[in-house]
N, C-alpha and C positions, 0 to 999 in steps of 0.2 A: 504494500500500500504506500502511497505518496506520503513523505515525512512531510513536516512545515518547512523543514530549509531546503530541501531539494528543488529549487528552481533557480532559473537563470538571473541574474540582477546584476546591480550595482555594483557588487562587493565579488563580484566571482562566480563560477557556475554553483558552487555552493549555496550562494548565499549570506556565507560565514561574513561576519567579520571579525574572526578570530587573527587574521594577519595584521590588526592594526597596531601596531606594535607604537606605545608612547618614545619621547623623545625624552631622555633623563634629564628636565627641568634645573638646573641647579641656581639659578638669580633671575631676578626681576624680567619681566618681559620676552621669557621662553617659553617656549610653547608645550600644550601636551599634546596635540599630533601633528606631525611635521606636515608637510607640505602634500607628499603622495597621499597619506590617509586622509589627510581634511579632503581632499579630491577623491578619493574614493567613496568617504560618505555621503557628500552633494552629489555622487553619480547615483547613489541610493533614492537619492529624492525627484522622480525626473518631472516632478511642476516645479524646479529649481531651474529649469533651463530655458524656462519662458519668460519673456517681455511682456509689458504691459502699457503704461501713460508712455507715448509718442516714443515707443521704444526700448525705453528703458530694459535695462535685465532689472528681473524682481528679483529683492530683496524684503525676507518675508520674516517681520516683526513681531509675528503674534501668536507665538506659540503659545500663550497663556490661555488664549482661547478656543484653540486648536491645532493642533499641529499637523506638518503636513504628513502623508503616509509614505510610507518606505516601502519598497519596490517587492520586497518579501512577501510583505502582506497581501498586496494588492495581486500577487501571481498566485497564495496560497487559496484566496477566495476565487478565483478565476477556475483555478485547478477543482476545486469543490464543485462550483456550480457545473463546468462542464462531465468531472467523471463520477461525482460519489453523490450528487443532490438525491436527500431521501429523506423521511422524519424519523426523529430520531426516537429511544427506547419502546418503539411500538408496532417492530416488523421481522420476518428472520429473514425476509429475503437479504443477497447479499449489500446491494446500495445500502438497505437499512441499516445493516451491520458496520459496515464499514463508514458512514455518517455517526453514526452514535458511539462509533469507537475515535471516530478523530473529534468530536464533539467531547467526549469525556477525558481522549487526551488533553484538549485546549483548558480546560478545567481544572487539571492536573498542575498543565507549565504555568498559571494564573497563581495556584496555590505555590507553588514552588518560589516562584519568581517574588512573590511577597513573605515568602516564610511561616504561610499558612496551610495548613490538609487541603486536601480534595472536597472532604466535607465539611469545609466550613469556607467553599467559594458559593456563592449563590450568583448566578449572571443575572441580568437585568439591564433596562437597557440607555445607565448612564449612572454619572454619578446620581442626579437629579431622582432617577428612580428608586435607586436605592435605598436613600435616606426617605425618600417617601413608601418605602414598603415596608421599612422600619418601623415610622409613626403607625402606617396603619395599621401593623401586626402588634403594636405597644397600644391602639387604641383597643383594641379587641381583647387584649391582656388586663390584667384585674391588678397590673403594678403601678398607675396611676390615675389618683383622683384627687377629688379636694381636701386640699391640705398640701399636697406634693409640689414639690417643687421642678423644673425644669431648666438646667442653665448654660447659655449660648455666650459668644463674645460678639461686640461691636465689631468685628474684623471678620465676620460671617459673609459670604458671598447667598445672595437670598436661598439659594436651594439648600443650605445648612440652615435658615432662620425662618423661612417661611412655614415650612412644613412642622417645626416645633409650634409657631406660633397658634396654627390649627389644632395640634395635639391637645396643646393647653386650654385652648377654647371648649373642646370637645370634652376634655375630662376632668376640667376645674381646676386642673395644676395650675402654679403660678410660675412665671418665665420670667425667670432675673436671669442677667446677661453682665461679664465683664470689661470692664470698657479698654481703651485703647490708650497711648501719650498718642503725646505732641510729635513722637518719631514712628509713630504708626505699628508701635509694639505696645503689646497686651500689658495692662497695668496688673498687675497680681495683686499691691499693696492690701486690698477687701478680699483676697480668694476668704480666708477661714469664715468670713461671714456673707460672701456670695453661695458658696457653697455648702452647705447647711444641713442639718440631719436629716430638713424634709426632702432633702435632694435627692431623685430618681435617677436622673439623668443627665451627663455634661455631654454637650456637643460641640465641638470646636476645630475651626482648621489648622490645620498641618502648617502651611501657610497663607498668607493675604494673598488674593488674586491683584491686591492694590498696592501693599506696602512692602510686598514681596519678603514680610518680617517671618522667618520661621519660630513656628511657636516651641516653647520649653516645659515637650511632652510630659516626661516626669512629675514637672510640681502637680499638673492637674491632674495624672493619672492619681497621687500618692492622695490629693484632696478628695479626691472622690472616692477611690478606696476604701479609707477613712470612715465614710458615713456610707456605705453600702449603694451608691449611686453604680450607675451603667456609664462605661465612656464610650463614644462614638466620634471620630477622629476621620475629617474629608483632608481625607491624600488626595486628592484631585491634579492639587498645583507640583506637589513632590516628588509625584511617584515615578516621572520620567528623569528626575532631576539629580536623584539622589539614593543611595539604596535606603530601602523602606523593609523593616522587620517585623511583621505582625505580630508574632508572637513574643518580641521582644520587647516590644513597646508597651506592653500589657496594656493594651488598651482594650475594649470587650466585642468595638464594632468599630471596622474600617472603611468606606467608599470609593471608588476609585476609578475614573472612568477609560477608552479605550484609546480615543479620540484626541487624548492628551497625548499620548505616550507614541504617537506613530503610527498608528491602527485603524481601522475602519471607527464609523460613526457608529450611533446603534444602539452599542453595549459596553456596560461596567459590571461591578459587583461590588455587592455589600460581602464584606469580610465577615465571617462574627465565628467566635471563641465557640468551639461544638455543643458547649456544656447551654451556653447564651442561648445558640437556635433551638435546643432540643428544648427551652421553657417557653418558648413564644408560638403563637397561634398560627397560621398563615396568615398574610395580607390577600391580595386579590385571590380571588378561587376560577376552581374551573379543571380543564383536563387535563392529564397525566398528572397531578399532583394527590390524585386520592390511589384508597386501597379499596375499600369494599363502600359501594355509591347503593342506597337503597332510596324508593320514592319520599321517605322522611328523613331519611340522616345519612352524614356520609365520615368516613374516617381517612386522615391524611396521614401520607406517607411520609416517614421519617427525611430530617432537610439535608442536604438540600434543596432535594425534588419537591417539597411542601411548600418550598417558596419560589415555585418557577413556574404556572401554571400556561397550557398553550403551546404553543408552538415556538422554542427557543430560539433566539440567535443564533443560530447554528453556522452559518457562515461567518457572519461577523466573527464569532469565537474561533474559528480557526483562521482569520486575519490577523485577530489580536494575537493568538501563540505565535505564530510566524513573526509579528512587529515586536512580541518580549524576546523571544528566541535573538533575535538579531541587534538589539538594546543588549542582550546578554555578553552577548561577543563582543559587541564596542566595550560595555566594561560599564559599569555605573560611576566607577570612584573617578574614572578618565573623564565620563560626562561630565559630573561635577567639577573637577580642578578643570577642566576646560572654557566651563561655562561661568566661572568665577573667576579667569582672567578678562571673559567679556563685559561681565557686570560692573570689573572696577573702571575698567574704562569705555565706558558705561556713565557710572557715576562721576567720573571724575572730568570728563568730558562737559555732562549735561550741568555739575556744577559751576564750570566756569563761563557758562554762559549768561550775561547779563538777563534779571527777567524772570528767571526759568527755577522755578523751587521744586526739590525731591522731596515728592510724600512718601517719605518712609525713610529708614533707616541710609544713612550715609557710609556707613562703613561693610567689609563684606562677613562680618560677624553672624550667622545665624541669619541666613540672608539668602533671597535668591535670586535669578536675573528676571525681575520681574519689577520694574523702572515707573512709577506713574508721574506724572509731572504736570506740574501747573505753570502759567505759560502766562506772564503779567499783560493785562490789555487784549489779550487774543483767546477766542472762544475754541474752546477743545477740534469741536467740530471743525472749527476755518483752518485750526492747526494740522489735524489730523488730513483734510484736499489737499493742504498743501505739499505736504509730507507725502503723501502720496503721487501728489506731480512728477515727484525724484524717484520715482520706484521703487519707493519704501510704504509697506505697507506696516501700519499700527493699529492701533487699538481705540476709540475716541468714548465718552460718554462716562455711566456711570460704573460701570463694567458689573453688572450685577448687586452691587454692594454699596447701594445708598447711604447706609447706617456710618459706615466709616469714612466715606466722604466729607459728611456731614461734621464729624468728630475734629476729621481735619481742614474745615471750615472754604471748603470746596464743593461743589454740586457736582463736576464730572474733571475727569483729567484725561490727558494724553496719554498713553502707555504702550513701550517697547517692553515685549518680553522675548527671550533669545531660549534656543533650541540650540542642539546638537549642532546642526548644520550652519549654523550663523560663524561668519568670523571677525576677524579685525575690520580688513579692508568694508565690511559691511557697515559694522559700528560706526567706525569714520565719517562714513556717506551719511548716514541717521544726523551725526552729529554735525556735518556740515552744514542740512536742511531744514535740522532744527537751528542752528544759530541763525538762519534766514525766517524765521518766522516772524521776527515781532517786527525788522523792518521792513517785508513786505507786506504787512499789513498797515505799517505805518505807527507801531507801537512802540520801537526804541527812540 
């Protein structure tokens, strides 16, 4: 049967990019892949070779919102649809088979690749779903009602805050939330009395989709511990960024979507601890998720089939193993030291531009390349055409997360975030057309 990496791409007939071998960094301004690999992974990416505004080559800023897919992925689902498309656990013929066995391996390198079991991946189809099938399986559960508490951070991208916000409506809990500073990092100072004995549940990201501030999992895991709450932790923004350990982070439920990481659109999965899903009910129902269906009552099959009802992903999830598979081979630690030599210059760039304030964090402490910026005299929007003129595509508006906006006394911001495939000469050009924005608008 066809693996995930056996097609032809970017990286080799492999696939691999196991040959990308770093460059031993020793001082300021060396790189960690040299010249041939950085070219080997943009050959990975082939909407990397397209033009756009009056020519331009695009140069593609916004990985924070999606990133683009790698050539793996895009042949593993090709490969699916044309020889093995079947449904899955509900056939013996052979397609059947062999759908439902590359479907549960995708399941497999999802858990691996996070450091979670087989059965404790649930797919779903994003992060947005997941933390909504969450709520609804926590509404259905008898662990929150009035009196309970629910608690979120100001640095929430809405699909972490809204769907709390209905939980609590729904079951009488109350939703306190921790705020943010003035550098776009989570104030702790009130955890011991934001978090609280009525506490059921802490939800909170990994990182800002805005202030790019990575949060410090521990104190909030050890706070809610503490009082017996549930934590639920969106790696959304992380998890292509940085290695992510599920089981190490002791957290109880993780989110994480496809669509970030280089993979088709679609699908994610909610993480959660085995002990976690075997106490919750299922959220939406429906087929293949029961055991015995009678005209009055019906019983659900152990998770993570209890929380998959319908018709799964099934391709998508074998794009995504194909896009971790080949993330795998680059190396996460490379991704990281790579994409933190772009963000300091990055930051150090868009600082010295008259005008132009970072919301968030200035230094690359606990940080990621996810850049929001406010831009004196000039509206996100007219910055964002502009910036696009030069074949630089960004981010404009409120990027999900009003709440923090607000906090840092902003209604929408511009925002670069970098990906694997981004390089210097990229950065540069960003930073060029941004130093041109405020005078051709007429603002310096």
């Amino acid at each position: 049967m066809t693996g995930f990496s056996s097609f032809p791409g970017g990286l080799g007939a492999s696939g691999s990019a196991d040959n990308l071998a770093p460059v031993q960094a020793t001082g300021p301004g060396e790189e960690v892949f040299n010249e041939t690999a950085m070219a080997q992974i943009r050959s990975a990416f082939p909407i990397l070779s397209r033009s756009v505004r009056g020519g331009a080559p695009l140069i593609y800023l916004d990985t924070a919102a999606t990133s683009q897919r790698v050539i793996a992925g895009l042949l593993a689902q090709r490969d699916f649809a044309f020889s093995h498309n079947a449904a899955v656990h509900r056939g013996t013929h052979a397609l059947a088979e062999e759908a439902t066995d590359m479907y549960e391996r995708a399941r497999q390198a999802v858990g691996q690749f996070f450091g979670a079991g087989s059965e404790e991946v649930v797919f779903s189809a994003g992060t947005t779903a997941s933390v909504n099938l969450l709520a609804w399986s926590l509404e259905r559960s008898d662990r929150l009602g009035p009196g309970d508490r629910i608690v979120v951070t100001q640095a929430e991208h809405h699909s972490n805050l809204v769907p709390w916000q209905q939980l609590a409506l729904a079951t009488g809990a109350e939703l306190a939330w921790l705020p943010v500073r003035a550098d776009g990092r989570l104030d702790l100072t009130d955890l011991p009395t934001v978090i609280t004995d009525q506490t059921k549940v802490v939800a909170f990201a990994h990182a800002s989709n805005v202030s790019g501030a990575v949060t410090h999992v521990p104190a909030l895991v050890a706070a809610a511990q503490a009082v017996g709450a549930w934590t639920v932790l969106d790696a959304a923004q992380t998890a292509p960024h940085q290695p992510l350990d599920f089981a190490g982070l002791g957290v109880d439920f993780a989110v994480v979507s496809s669509h970030k990481m280089y993979g088709p659109t679609g699908i994610g999965a909610l993480l959660g601890r085995a002990e976690r899903l075997a106490e919750l009910p299922p959220g939406p129902t429906g087929g293949s998720m029961v055991e015995i269906v009678t005209m009055t009552e019906t019983t659900f099959m152990p998770p993570p089939a209890r929380f998959e009802p319908g018709t799964p992903p099934i391709t998508q999830a074998v794009g995504w193993a194909a896009a971790l598979e080949w993330l795998n081979g680059v190396g996460l630690d490379r991704v990281a030291a790579h994409e933190a030599g772009l963000t300091e210059q990055l930051l150090t760039g868009a600082m010295a531009i008259p005008g132009v304030r970072v919301l968030g964090p200035t230094d690359l402490a606990n940080r990621l390349g996810v850049v929001s910026l406010a831009i004196e005299g000039v509206h996100p929007h007219d910055a964002g055409q502009y910036i696009d003129s030069t074949g630089v595509a960004v981010r404009v508006g409120h990027h999900c997360a009003q709440p923090i906006h607000r906090a840092l006394g902003v209604s929408a911001s511009t925002r670069a975030s970098l990906g694997v495939y981004n390089t210097r000469t990229e950065v540069d050009q960003f930073l060029g057309a941004l130093a041109q924005v405020r005078p051709y608008f007429g603002a310096a």
